[in-house]
DRENTOR-161755 format. One record per residue (C-alpha): x, y, z; residue number from 0. Coordinates in steps of 0.1 Angstrom, whole numbers, m for minus. Each point is the difference from the previous one (the first is absolute). Layout:
<torkes>
<X:X | Y:Y | Z:Z | num:NUM>
...
</torkes>
This chain:
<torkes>
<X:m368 | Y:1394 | Z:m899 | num:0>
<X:25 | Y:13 | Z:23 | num:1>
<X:29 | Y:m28 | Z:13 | num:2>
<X:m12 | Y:6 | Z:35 | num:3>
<X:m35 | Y:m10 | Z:m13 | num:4>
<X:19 | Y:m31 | Z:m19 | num:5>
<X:19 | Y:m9 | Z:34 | num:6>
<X:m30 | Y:0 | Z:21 | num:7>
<X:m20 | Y:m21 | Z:m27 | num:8>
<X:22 | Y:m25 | Z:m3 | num:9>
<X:m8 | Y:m37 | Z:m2 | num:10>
<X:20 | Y:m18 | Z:24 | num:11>
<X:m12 | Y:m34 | Z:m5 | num:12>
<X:22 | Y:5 | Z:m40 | num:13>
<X:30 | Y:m4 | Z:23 | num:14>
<X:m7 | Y:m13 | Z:36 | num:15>
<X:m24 | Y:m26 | Z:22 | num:16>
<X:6 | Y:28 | Z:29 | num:17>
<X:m31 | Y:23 | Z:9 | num:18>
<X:m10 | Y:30 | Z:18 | num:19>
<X:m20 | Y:m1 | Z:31 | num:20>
<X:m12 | Y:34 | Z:16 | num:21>
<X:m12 | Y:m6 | Z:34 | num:22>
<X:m23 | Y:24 | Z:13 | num:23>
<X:m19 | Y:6 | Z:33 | num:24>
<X:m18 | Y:26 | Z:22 | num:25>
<X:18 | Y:24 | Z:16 | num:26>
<X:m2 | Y:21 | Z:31 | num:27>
<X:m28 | Y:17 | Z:m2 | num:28>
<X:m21 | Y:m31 | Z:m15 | num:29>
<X:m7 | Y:20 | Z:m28 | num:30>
<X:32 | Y:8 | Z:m19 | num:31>
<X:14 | Y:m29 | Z:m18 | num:32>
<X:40 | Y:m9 | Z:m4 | num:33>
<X:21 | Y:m22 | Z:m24 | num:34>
<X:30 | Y:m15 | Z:m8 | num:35>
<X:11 | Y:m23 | Z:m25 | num:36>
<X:23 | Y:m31 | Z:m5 | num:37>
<X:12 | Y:m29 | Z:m21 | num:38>
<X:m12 | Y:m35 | Z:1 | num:39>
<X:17 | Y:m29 | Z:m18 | num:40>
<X:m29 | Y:m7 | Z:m23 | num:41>
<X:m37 | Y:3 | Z:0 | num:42>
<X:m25 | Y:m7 | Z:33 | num:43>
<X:m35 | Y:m2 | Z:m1 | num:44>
<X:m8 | Y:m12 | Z:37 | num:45>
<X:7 | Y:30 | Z:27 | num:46>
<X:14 | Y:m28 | Z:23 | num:47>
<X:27 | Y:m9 | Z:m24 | num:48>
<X:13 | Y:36 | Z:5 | num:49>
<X:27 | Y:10 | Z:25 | num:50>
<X:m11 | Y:22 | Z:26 | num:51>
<X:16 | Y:33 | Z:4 | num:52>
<X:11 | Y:28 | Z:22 | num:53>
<X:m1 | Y:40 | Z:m2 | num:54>
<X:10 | Y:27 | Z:28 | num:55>
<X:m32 | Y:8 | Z:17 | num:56>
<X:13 | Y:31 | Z:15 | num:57>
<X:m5 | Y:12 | Z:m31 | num:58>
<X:m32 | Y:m5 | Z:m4 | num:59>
<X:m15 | Y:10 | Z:30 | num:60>
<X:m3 | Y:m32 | Z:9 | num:61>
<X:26 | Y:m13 | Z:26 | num:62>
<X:28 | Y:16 | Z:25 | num:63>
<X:32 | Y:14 | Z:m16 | num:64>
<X:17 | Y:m22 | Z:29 | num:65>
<X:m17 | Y:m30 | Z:m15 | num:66>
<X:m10 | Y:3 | Z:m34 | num:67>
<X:m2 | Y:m27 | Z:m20 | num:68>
<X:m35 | Y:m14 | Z:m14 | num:69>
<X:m8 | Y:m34 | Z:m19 | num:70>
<X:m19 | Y:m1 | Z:m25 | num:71>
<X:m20 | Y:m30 | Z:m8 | num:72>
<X:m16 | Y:m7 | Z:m38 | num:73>
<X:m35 | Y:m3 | Z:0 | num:74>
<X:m7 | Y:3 | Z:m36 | num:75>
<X:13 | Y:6 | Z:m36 | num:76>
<X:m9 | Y:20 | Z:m31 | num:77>
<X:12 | Y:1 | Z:m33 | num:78>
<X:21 | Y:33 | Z:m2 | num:79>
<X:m20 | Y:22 | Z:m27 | num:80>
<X:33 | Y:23 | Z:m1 | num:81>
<X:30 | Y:m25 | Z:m5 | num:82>
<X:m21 | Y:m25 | Z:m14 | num:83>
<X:13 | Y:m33 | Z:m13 | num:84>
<X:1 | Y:m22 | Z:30 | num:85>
<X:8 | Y:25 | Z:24 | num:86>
<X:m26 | Y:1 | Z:28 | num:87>
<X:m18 | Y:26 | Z:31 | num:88>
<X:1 | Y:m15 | Z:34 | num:89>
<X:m24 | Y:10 | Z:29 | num:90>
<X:15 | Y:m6 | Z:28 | num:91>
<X:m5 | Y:6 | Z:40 | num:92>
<X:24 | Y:11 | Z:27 | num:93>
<X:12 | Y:m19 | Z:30 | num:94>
<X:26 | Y:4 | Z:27 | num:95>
<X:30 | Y:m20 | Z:m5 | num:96>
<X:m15 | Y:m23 | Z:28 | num:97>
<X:m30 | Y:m6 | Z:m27 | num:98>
<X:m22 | Y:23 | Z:22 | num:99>
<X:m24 | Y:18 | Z:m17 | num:100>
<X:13 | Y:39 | Z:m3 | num:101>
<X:m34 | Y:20 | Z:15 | num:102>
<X:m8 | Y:18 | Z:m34 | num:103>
<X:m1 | Y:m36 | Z:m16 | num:104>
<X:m38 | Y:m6 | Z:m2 | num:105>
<X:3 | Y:m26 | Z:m23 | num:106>
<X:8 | Y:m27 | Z:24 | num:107>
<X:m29 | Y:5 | Z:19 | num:108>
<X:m22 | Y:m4 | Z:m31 | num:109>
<X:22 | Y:m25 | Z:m14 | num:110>
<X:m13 | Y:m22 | Z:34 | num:111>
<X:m37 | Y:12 | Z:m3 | num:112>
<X:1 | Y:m10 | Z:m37 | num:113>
<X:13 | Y:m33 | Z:4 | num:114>
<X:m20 | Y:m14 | Z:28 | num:115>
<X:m23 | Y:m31 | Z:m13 | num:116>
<X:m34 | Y:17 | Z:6 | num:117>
<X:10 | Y:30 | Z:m23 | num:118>
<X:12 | Y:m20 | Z:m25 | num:119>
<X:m34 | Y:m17 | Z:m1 | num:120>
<X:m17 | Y:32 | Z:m6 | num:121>
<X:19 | Y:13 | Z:m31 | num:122>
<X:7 | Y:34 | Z:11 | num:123>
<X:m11 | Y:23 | Z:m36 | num:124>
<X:18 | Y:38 | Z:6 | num:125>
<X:m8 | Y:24 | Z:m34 | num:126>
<X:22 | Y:29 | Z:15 | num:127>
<X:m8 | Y:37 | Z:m19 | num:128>
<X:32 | Y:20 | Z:2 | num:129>
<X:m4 | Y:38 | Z:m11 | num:130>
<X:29 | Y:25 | Z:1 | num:131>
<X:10 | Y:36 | Z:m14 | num:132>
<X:27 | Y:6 | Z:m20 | num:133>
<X:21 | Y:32 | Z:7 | num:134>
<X:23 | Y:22 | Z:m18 | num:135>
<X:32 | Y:m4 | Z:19 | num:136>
<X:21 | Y:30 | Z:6 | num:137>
<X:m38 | Y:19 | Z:14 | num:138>
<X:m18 | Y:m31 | Z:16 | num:139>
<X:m30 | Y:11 | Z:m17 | num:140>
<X:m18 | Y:m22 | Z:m19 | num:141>
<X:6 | Y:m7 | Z:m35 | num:142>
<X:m28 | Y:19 | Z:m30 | num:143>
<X:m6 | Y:28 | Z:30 | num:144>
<X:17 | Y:32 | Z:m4 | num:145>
<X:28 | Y:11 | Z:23 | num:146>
<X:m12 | Y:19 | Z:27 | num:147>
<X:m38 | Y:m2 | Z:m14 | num:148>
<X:m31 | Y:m27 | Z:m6 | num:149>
<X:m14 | Y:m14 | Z:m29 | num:150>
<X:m35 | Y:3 | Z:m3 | num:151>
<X:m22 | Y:m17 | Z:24 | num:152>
<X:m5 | Y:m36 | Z:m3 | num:153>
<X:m24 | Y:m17 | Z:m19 | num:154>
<X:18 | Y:m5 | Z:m36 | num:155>
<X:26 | Y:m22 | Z:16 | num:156>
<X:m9 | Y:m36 | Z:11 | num:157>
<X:8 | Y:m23 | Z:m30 | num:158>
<X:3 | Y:29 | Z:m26 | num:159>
<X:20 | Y:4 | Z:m27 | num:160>
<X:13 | Y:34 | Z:m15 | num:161>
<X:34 | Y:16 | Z:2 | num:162>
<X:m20 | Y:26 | Z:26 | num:163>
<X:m16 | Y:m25 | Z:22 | num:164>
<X:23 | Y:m29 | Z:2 | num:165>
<X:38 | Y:3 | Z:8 | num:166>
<X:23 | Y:m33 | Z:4 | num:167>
<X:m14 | Y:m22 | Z:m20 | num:168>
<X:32 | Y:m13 | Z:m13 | num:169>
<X:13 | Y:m9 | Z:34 | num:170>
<X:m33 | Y:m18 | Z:9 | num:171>
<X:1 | Y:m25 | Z:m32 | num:172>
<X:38 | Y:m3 | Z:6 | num:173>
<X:m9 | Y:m11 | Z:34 | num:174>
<X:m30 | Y:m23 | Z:m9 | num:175>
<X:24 | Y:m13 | Z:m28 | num:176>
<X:28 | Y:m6 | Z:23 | num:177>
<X:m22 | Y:m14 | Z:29 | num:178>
<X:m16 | Y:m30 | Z:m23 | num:179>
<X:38 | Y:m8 | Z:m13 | num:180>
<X:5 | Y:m4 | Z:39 | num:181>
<X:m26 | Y:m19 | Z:m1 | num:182>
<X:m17 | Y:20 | Z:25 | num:183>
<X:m40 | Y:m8 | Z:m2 | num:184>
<X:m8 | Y:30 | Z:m12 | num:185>
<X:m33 | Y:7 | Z:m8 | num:186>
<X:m5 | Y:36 | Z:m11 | num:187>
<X:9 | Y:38 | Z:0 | num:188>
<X:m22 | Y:31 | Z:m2 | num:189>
<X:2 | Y:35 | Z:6 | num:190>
<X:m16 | Y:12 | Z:33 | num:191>
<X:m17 | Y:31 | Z:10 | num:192>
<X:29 | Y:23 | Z:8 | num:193>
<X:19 | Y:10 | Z:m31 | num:194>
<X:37 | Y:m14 | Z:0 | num:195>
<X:m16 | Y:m30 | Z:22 | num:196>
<X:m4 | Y:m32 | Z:m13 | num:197>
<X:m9 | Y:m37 | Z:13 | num:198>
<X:11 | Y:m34 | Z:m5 | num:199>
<X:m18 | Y:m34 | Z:11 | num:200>
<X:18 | Y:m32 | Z:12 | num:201>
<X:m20 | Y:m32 | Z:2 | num:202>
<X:m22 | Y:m24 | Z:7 | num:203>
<X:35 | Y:m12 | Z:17 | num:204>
<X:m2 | Y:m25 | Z:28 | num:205>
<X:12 | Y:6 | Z:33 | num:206>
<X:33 | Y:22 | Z:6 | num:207>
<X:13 | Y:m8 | Z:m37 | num:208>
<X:m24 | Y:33 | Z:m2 | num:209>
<X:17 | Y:19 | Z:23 | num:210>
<X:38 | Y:m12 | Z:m21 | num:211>
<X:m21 | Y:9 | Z:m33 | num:212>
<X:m9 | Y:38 | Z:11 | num:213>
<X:34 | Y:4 | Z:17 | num:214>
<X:16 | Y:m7 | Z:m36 | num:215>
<X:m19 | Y:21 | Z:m19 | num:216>
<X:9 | Y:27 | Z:21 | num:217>
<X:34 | Y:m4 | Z:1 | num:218>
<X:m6 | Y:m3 | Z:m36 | num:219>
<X:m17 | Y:30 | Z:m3 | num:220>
<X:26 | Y:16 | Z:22 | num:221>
<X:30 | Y:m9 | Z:m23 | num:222>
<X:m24 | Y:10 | Z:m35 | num:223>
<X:m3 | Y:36 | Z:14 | num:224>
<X:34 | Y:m2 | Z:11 | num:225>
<X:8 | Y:0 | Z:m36 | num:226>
<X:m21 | Y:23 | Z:m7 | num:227>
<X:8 | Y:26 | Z:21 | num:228>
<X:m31 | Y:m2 | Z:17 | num:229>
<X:m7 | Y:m3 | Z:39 | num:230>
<X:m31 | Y:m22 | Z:11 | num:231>
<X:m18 | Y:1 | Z:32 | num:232>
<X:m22 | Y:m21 | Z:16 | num:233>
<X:m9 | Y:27 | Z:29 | num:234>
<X:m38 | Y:1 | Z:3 | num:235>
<X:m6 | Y:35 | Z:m8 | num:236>
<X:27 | Y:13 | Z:m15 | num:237>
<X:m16 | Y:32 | Z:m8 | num:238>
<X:m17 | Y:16 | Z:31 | num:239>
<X:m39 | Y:10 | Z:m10 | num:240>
<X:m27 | Y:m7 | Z:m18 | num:241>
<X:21 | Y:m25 | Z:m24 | num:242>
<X:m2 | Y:m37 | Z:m2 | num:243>
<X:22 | Y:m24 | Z:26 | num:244>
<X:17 | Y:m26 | Z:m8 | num:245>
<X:m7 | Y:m39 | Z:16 | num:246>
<X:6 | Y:m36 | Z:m5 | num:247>
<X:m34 | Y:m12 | Z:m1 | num:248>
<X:m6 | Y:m40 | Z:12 | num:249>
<X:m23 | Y:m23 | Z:m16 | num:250>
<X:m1 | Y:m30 | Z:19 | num:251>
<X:m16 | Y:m33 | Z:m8 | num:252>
<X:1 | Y:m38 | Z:15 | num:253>
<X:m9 | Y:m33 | Z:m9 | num:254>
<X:m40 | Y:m2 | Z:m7 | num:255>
<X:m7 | Y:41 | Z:7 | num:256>
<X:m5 | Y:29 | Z:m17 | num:257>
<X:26 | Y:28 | Z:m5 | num:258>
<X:6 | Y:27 | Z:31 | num:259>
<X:10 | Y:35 | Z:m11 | num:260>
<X:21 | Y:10 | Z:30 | num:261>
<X:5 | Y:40 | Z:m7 | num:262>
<X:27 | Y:18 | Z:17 | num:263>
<X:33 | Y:10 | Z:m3 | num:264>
<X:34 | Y:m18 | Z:3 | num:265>
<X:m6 | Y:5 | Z:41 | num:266>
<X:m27 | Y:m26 | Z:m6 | num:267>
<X:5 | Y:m29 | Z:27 | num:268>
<X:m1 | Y:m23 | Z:m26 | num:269>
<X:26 | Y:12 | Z:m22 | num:270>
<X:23 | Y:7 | Z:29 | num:271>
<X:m4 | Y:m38 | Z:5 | num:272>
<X:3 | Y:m10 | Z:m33 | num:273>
<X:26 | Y:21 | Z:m16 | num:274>
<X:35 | Y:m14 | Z:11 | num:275>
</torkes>
């Protein structure tokens, strides 16, 4: 092991009570995600024990340059499947400094929804089905195809095994590793139609700790491929043709009823309501 992999794996409760918080939120285009980390005195478990912080907004396509600064505000925490120990992921939300809501901030709105007595009572069930494609990164082009060409036409693919008909599978069990670590609920992975596509479930989670779960895992995801050298999209037809899209399929269910499939993409009213 190389000392870079030593310094990046070390333990730092052998020498220090301090942690590592790594604050993350939705940027601009409320699909990109954005981090930054920082030290806390020892280790938090309650999101309302945790300072709030601020980053330029400008930045992120998400305030003036002439008045840049955004709050953010901790929502929830995960246990850190890269730094480990007691070091911790925090979903956060974005305000104004005045403790306004910024406008690409949907998670106060759901936040409101979600809280409200009557909702509470019903014991909203989401089961959210998140599929993806892996691509190679310096051609955009998705990972197992040839450059410049097509596999063969699909039918092999969807939870196959084979070095010729599935292509990522260590970065999928890395990330279904990593996401139960988080404690993330988790509750599958399987190849999907498309090969280089794959899909991972989040749920039965109650109310908008599904929406914090799913925003994880992709920022999990994000950071996995990241280290991989891999690019992941979430577009809804990556490829243009005949080939399979890409959604984040809903299952819904309340108190006393029976499970709703809501199909659809991530343009689905109720994930645009849900998601933060």
């Amino acid at each position: 092991m190389s000392l870079l992999a030593d310094l990046v794996n070390l333990d730092l409760s052998d020498n220090t009570e301090k942690i590592i918080a790594e604050y993350i939120w939705v940027g601009g285009s409320g699909m990109d995600m954005r981090s930054k980390a920082r030290t806390l005195s020892g280790p938090v478990t309650d999101p309302s024990k945790l300072p709030k912080w601020n980053y330029d907004g400008s930045s992120t396509g998400q305030a003036p340059g002439q008045d840049s600064e955004v709050i953010l505000f901790p929502q929830a925490i995960f246990k850190d499947p890269f730094r480990r120990g007691n070091n911790i992921l925090v979903m956060c939300d974005a305000y104004t400094p005045a403790g306004e809501p910024i406008p690409t901030n949907k998670r106060h709105a759901a936040a409101e929804i979600f809280s409200n007595p009557d909702v509470v009572a019903e014991v909203p069930w989401y089961g959210i089905e998140q599929e993806y494609t892996l691509l190679q990164k310096d051609v955009n082009w998705p990972l197992g195809w040839p450059i410049g060409g097509y596999p063969g036409p699909q039918g092999p693919y969807y939870c196959s095994i084979g070095a010729d008909k599935s292509f990522g599978r260590d970065i999928v069990d890395a990330h279904y590793k990593a996401c139960l670590y988080a404690g993330i609920n988790i509750s599958g992975i399987n190849g999907e139609v498309m090969p280089g596509q794959w899909e991972f479930q989040v749920g039965p989670s109650v109310g908008i700790s599904a929406a914090d779960e799913v925003w994880i895992a992709r920022y999990i995801l994000e950071r996995i491929t990241e280290i991989a050298g891999v690019v992941v999209s979430f577009d809804p037809k990556p490829i243009p043709g005949d080939w399979n899209g890409a959604g984040a399929h809903t299952n819904y269910r309340k108190k006393g009823k029976d499970t709703l499939r809501i199909e659809g993409h991530l343009q689905t009213w109720i994930l645009t309501l849900l998601l933060p």
